[in-house]
BAVOSE-588477 format. One record per residue: residue number from 1; x, y, z of N, C-alpha, C in turn. Coordinates in steps of 0.05 Angstrom, whole numbers, always signed. Example, Ala and Ser with C-alpha at 12.3 -4.5 7.8 and 13.67 -1.06 7.14 Angstrom:
ATOM,num,nX,nY,nZ,caX,caY,caZ,cX,cY,cZ
ATOM,1,+264,-114,+156,+246,-90,+156,+264,-66,+156
ATOM,2,+257,-45,+142,+273,-21,+143,+258,+1,+157
This chain:
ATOM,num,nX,nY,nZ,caX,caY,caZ,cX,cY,cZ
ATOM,1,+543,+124,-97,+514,+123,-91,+503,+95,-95
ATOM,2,+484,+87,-78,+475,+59,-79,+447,+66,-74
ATOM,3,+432,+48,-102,+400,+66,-98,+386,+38,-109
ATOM,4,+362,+37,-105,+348,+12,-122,+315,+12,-112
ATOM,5,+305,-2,-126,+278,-7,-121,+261,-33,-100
ATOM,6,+239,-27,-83,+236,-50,-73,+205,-47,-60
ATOM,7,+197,-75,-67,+164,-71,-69,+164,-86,-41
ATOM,8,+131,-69,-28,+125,-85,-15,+98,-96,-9
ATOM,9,+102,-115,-5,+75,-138,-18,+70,-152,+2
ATOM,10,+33,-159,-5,+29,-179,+23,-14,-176,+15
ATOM,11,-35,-188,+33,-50,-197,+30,-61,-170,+36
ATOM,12,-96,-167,+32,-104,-140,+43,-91,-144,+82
ATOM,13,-102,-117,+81,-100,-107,+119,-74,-117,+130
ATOM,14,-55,-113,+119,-33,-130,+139,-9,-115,+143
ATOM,15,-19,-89,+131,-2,-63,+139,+23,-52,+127
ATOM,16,+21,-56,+99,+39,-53,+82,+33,-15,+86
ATOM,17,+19,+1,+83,+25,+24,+73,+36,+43,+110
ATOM,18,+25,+32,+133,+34,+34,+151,+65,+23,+160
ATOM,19,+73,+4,+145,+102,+0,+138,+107,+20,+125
ATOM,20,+98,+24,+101,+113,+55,+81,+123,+74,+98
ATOM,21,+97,+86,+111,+113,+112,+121,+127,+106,+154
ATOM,22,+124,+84,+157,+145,+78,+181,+179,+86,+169
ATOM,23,+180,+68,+142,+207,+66,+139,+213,+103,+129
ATOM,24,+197,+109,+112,+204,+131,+94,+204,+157,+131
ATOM,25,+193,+153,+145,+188,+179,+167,+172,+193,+157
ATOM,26,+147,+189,+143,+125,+210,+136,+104,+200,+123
ATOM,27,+81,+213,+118,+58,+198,+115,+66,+204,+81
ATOM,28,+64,+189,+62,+62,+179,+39,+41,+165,+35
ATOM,29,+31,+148,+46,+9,+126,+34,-17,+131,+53
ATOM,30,-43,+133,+44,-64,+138,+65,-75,+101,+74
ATOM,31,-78,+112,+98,-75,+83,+117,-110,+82,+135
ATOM,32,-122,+50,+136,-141,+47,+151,-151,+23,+154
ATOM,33,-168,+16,+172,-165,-14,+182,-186,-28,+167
ATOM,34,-187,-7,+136,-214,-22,+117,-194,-48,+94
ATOM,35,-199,-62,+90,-183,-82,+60,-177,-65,+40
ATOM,36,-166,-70,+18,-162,-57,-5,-162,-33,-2
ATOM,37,-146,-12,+17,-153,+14,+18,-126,+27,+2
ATOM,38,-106,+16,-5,-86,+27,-29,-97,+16,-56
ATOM,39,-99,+37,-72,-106,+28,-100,-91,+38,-125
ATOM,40,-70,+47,-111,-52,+53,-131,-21,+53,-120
ATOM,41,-7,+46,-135,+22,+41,-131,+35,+64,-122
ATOM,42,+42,+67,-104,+47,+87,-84,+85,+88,-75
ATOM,43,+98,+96,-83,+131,+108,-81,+141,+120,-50
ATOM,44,+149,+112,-38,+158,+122,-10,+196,+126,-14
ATOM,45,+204,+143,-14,+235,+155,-21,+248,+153,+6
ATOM,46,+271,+134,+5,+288,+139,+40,+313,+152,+28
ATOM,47,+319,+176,+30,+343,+186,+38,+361,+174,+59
ATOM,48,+382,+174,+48,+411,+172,+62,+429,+176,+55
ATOM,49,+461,+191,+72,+487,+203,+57,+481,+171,+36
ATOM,50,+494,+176,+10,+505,+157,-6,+480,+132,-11
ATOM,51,+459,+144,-5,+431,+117,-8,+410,+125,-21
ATOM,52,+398,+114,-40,+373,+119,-37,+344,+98,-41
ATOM,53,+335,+89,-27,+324,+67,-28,+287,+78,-32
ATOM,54,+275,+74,-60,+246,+72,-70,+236,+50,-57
ATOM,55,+220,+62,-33,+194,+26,-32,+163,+33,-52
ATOM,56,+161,+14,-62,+126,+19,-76,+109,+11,-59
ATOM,57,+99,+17,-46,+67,+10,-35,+43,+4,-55
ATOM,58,+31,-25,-54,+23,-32,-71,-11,-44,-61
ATOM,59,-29,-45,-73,-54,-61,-61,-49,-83,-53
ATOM,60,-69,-96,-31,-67,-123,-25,-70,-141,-43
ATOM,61,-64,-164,-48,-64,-185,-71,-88,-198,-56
ATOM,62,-118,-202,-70,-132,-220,-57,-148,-239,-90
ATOM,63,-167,-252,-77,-191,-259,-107,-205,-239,-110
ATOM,64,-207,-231,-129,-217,-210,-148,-252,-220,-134
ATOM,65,-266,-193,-140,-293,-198,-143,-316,-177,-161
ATOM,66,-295,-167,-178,-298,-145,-181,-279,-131,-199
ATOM,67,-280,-118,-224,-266,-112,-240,-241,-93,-228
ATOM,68,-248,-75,-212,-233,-62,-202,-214,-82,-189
ATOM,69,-229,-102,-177,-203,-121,-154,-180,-135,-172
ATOM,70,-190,-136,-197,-177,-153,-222,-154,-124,-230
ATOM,71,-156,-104,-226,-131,-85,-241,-124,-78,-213
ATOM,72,-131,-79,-181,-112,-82,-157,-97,-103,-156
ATOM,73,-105,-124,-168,-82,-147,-167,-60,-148,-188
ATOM,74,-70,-135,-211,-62,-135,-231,-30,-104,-224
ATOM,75,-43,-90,-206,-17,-68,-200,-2,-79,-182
ATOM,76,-16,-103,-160,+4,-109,-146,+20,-125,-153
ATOM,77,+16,-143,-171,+37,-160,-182,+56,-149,-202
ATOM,78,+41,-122,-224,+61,-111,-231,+88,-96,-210
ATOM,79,+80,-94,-193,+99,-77,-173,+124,-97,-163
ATOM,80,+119,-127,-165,+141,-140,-163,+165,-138,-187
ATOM,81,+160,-129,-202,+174,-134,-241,+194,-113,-226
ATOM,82,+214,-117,-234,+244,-109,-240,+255,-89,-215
ATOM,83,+249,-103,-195,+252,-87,-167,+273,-105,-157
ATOM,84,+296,-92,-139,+315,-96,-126,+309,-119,-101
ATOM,85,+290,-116,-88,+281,-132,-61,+260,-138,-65
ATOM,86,+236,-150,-55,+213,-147,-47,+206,-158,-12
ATOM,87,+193,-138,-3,+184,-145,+31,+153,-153,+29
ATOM,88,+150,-174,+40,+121,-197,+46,+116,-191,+70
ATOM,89,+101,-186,+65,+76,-180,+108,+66,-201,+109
ATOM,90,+60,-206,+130,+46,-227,+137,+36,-221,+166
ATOM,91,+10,-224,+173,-2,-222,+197,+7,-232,+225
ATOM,92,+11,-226,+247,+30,-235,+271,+5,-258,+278
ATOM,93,-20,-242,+280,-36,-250,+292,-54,-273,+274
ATOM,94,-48,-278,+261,-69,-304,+245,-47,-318,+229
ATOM,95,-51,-339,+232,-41,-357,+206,-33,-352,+183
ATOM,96,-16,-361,+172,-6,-363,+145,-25,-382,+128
ATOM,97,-35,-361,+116,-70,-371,+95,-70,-378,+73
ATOM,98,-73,-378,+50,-75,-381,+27,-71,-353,+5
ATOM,99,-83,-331,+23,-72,-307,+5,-49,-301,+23
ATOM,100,-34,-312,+38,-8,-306,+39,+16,-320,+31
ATOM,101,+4,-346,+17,+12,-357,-3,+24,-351,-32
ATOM,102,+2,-340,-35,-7,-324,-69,+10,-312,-58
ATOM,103,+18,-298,-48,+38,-265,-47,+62,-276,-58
ATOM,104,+79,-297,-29,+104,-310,-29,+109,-319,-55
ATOM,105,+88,-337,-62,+96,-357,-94,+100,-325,-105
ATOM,106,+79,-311,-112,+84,-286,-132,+109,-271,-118
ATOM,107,+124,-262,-110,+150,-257,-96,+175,-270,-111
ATOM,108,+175,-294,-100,+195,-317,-99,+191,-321,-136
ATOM,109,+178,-319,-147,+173,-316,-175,+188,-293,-185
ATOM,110,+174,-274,-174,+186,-245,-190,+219,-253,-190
ATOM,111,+225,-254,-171,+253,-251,-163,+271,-270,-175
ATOM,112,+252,-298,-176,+269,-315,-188,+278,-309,-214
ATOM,113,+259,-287,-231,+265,-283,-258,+281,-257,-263
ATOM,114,+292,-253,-244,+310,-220,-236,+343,-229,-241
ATOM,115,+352,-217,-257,+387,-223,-267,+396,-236,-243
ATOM,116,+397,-225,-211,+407,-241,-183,+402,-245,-170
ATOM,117,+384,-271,-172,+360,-281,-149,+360,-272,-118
ATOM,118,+349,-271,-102,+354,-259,-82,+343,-234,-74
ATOM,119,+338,-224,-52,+335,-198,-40,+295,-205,-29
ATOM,120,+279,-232,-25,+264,-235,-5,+272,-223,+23
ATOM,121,+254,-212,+30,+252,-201,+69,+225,-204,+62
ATOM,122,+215,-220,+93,+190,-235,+101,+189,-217,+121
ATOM,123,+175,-202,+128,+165,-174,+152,+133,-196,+175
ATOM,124,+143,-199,+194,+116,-211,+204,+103,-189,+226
ATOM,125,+86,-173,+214,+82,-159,+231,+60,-156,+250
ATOM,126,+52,-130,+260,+36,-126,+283,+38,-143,+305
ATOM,127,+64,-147,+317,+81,-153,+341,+71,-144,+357
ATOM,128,+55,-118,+365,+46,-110,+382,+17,-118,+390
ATOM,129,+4,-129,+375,-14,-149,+373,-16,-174,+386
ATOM,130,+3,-187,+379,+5,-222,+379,+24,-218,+410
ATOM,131,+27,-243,+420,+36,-257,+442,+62,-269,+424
ATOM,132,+76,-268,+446,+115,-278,+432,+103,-308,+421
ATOM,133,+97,-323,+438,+94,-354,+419,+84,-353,+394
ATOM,134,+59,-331,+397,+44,-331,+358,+69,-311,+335
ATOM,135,+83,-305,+348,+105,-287,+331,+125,-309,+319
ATOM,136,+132,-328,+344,+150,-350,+332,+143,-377,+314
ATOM,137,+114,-386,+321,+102,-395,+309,+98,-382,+281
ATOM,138,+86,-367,+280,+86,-338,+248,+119,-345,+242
ATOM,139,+131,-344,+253,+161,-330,+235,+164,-365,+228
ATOM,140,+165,-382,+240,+166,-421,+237,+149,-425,+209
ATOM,141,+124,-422,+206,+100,-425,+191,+109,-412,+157
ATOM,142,+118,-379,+163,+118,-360,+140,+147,-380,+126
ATOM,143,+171,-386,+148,+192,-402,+129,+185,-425,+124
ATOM,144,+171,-437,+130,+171,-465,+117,+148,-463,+94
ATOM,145,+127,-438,+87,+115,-437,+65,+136,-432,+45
ATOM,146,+161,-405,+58,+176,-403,+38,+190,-429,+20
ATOM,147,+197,-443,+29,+219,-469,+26,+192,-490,+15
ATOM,148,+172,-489,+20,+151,-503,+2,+141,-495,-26
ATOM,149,+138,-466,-27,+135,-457,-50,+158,-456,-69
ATOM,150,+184,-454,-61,+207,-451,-78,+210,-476,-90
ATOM,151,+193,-480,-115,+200,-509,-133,+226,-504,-153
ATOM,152,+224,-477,-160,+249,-488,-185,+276,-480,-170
ATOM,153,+288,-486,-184,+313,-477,-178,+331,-450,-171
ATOM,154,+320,-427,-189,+326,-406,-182,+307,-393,-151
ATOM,155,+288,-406,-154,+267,-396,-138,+281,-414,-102
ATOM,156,+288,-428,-118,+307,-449,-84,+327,-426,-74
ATOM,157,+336,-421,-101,+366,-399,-83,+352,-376,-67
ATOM,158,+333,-359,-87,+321,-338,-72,+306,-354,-46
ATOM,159,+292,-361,-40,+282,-374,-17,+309,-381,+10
ATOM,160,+333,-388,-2,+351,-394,+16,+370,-363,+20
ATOM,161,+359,-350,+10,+375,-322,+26,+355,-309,+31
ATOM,162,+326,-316,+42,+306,-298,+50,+315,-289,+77
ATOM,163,+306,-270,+94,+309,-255,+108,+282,-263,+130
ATOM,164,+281,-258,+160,+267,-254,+168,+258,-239,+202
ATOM,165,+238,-223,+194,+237,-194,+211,+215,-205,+228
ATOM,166,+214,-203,+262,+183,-190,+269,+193,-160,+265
ATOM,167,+165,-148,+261,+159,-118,+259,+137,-109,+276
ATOM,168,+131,-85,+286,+107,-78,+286,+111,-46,+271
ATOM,169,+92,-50,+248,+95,-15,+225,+87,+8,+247
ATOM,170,+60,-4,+263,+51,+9,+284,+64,+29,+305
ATOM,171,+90,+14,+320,+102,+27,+341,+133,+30,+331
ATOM,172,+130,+17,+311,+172,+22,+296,+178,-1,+307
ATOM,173,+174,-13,+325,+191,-36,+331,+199,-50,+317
ATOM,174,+228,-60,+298,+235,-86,+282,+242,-71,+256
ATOM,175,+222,-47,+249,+231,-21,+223,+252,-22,+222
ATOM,176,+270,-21,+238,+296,-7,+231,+320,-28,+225
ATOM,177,+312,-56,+234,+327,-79,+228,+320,-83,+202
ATOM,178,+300,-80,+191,+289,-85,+167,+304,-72,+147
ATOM,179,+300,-45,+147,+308,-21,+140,+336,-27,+128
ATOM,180,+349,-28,+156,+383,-26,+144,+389,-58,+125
ATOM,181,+369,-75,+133,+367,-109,+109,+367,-95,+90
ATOM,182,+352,-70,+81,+344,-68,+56,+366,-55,+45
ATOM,183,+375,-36,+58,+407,-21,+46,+415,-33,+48
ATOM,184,+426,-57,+54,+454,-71,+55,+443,-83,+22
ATOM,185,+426,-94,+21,+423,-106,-12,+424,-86,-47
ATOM,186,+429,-63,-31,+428,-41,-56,+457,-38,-67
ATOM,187,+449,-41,-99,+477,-44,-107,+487,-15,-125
ATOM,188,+505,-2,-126,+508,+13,-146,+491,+22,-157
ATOM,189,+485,+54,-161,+460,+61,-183,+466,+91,-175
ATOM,190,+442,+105,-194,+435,+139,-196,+420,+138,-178
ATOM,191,+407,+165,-160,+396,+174,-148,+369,+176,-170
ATOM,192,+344,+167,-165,+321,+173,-180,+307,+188,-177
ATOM,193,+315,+199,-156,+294,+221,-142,+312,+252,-127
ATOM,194,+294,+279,-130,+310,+293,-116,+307,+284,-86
ATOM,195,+329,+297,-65,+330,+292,-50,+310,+303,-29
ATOM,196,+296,+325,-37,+273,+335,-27,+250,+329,-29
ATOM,197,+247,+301,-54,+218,+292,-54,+218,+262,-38
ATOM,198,+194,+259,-24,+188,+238,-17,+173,+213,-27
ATOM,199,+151,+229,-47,+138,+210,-56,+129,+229,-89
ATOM,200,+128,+208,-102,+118,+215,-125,+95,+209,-141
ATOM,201,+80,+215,-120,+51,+213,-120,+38,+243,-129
ATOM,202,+33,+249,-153,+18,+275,-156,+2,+285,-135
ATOM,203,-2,+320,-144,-14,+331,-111,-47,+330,-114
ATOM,204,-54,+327,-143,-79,+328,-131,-93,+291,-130
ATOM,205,-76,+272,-144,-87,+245,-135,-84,+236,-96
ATOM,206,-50,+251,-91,-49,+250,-61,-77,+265,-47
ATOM,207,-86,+290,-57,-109,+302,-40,-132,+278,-50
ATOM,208,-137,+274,-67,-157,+256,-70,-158,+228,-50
ATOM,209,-134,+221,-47,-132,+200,-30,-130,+211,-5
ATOM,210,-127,+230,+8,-132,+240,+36,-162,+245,+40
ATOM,211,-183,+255,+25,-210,+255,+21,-221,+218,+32
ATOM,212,-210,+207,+17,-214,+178,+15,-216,+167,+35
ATOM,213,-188,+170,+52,-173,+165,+75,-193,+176,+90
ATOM,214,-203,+193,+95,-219,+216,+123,-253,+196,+111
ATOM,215,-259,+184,+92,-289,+174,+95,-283,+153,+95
ATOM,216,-266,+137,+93,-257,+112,+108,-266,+110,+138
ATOM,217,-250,+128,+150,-257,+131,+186,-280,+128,+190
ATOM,218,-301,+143,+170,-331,+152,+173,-345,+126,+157
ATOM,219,-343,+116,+140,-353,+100,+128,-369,+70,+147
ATOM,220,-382,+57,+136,-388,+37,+149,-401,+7,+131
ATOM,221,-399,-16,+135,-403,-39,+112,-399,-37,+90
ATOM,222,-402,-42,+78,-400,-46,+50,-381,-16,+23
ATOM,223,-396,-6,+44,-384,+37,+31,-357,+43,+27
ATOM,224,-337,+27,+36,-312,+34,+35,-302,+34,+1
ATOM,225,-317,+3,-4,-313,+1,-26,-318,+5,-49
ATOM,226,-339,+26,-42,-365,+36,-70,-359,+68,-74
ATOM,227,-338,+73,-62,-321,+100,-55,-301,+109,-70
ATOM,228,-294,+124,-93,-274,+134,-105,-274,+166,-106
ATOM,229,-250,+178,-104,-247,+202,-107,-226,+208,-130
ATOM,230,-234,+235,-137,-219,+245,-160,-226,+275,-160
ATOM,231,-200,+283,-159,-194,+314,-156,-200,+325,-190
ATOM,232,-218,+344,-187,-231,+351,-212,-227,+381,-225
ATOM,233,-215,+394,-219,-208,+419,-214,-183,+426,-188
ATOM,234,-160,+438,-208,-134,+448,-187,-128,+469,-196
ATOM,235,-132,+487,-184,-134,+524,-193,-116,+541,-166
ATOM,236,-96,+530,-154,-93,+540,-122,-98,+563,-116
ATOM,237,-112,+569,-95,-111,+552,-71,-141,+532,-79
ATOM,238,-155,+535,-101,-177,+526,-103,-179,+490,-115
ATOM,239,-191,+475,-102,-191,+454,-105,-217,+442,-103
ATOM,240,-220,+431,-122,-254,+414,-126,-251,+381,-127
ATOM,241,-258,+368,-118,-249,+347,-111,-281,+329,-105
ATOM,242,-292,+308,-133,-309,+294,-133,-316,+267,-115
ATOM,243,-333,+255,-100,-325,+232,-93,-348,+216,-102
ATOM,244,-350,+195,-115,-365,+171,-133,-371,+158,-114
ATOM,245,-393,+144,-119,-413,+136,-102,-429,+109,-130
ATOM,246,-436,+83,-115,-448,+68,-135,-480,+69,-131
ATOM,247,-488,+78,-103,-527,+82,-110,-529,+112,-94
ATOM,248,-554,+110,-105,-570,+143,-86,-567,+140,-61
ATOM,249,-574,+117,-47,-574,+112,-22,-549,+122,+3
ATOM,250,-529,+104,-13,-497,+117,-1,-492,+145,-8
ATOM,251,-506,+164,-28,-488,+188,-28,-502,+199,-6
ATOM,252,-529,+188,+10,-540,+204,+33,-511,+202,+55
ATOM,253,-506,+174,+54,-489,+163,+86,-466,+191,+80
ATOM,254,-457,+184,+57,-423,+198,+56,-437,+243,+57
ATOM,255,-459,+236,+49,-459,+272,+68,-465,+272,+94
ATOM,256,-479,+261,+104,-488,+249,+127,-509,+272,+134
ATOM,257,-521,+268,+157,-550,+288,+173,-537,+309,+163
ATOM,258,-555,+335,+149,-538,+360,+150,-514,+367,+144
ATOM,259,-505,+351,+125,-474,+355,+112,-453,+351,+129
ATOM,260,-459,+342,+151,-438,+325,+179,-415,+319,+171
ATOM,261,-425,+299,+163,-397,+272,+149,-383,+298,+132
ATOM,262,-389,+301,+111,-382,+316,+89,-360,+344,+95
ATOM,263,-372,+357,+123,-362,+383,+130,-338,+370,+149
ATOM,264,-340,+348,+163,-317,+337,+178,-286,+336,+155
ATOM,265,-302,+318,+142,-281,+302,+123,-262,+319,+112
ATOM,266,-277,+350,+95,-263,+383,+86,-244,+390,+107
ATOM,267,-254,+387,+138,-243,+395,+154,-215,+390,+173
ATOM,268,-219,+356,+159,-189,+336,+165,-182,+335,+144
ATOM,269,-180,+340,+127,-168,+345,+105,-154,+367,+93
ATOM,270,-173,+391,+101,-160,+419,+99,-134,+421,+126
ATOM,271,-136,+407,+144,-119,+408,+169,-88,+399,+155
ATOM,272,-96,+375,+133,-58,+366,+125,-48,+389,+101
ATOM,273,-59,+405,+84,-65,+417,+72,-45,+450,+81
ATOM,274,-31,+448,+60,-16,+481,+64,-34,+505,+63
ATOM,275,-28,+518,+79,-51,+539,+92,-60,+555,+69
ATOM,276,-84,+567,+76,-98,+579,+51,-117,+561,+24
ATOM,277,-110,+536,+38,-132,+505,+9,-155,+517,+14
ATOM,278,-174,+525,-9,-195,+529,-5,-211,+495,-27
ATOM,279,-222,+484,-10,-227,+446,-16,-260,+453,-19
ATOM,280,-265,+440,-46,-298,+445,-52,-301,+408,-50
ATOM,281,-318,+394,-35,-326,+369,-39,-351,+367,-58
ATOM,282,-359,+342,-78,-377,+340,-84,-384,+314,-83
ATOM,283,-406,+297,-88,-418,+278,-82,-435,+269,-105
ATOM,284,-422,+246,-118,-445,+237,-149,-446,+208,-141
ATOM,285,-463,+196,-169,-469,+177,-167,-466,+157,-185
ATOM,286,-446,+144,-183,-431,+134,-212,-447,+102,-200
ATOM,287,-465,+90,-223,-474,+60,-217,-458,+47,-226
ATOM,288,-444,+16,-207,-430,+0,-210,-407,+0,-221
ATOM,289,-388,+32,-213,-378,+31,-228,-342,+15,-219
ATOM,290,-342,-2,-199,-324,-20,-191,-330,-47,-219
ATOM,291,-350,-44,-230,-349,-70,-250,-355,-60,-276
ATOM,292,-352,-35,-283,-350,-20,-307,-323,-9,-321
ATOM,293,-317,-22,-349,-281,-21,-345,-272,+20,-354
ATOM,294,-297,+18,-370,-294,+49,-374,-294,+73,-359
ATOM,295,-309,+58,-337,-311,+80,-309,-291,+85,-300
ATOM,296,-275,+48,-292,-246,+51,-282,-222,+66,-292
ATOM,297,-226,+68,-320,-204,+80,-336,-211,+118,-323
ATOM,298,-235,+125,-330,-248,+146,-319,-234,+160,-303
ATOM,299,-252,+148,-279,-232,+146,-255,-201,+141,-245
ATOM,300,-182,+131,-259,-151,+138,-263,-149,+105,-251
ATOM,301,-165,+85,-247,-151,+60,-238,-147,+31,-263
């Protein structure tokens, strides 16, 4: 058996948890075209005869603005520590920026301090996006940050066996080259997982994050981020499930005219949901509490 661990990392929006369940074949991570929408370190399991390969899905690494943004960066960089590979996203369609910087150095770091340097893969994705010249340009740009950031020595070796993918997480395209990069670097080990689980994400923080996920769609400016859920009651089929709110104002939007928003959200939600969920939503009003550390703890982040 050949099994190991391997993070994958990269700036907000650039499609790390839409990579997850590309590689894993199932939704594991809830996905949307808002920033910072993973907030917790998230396990995607790939089965194979004689394989088993853990990816973590992790928050975007950006500048904090906000206490909460300070323990998202703080999980995403933990998620590099004692992992077998790490895979770097990077946008097809924009430049290689400054928070795609921060990622690489934090990467090329982790790794350098890992017993056998090595196991970088640079993923440039949303191929389906970009025009072939901005892909080769992207894949030209992302290696030569690599080979700029690698100052020490161990960090030179890892940098000189990096890897590099276009992808799109979107349509599979480039997944599967990736994929088998990543088995080929797994060395000897136990199986950590049964073979029937995919992710090891508890069931009622996963329903909480499907709640999340469905007022994401609905949400608008600023709301995405003033938004936490937490499953408050698990009695099956009965489930109560809170969602936090930082003023009076927004807990109108997130019920919306006549409980709209609110009755949709139950309704795409009860849809992924094994038949018979009976899903109670509620709506409070927790102030500021993205910059309150006790709230955060509260709340499980």
């Amino acid at each position: 058996m050949r099994s190991g661990f391997v993070a994958i990392s990269g700036r907000p929006n650039v499609g790390k948890s839409t990579l997850l369940n590309a590689i894993v074949g199932t939704k594991v991570s809830i996905t949307s075209s808002r920033p910072n929408t993973t907030r917790f370190s998230v396990r995607g399991v790939l089965h194979r005869p004689g394989v088993q390969a853990v990816f973590v899905d992790s928050p975007g690494l950006h500048k904090p603005r906000s206490a909460l943004g300070g323990r998202l960066n703080n999980t995403a960089l933990g998620t590099m520590r004692d992992v077998d590979a790490v895979i770097v996203l990077v946008d097809a369609t924009a430049p290689v920026g400054p928070g795609d910087r921060m990622v690489l150095s934090s990467a090329l770091g982790a790794l350098a301090r890992s017993e056998s340097p090595g196991g970088l893969l640079v993923a440039v994705n949303k191929i389906d996006r970009a025009r072939s010249h901005q892909v080769l340009e992207r894949l030209t740009q992302v290696a030569g940050a690599v080979d700029e950031l690698a100052e020490s020595d161990s960090a030179a070796l890892v940098a000189s066996r990096a890897e590099y993918f276009p992808v799109s997480a979107a349509t599979g395209a480039g997944v599967d080259a990736l994929t088998e990069s990543v088995v080929g670097l797994l060395e000897d080990g136990p199986a950590f997982y049964p073979e029937e689980m995919v992710s090891d994400l508890p069931e009622p923080v996963a329903v909480a994050e499907l709640v999340r996920e469905e007022l994401l769609k609905r949400a608008r400016e600023e709301l995405p981020h003033s938004i936490a859920c937490v499953v408050s009651e698990w009695e099956w089929p009965r489930i109560r499930c809170e969602i936090f709110v930082e003023r009076e104002s927004q807990k109108g939007i997130v019920i919306g005219r006549r409980g709209e928003i609110l009755k949709a959200v139950g309704t795409a939600v009860r849809a992924q949901l094994p038949a018979g969920a009976f899903l109670e939503l509620f709506v409070r009003v927790e102030p500021h509490w993205q910059q309150r550390e006790e709230a955060l703890d509260r709340l499980g982040y």
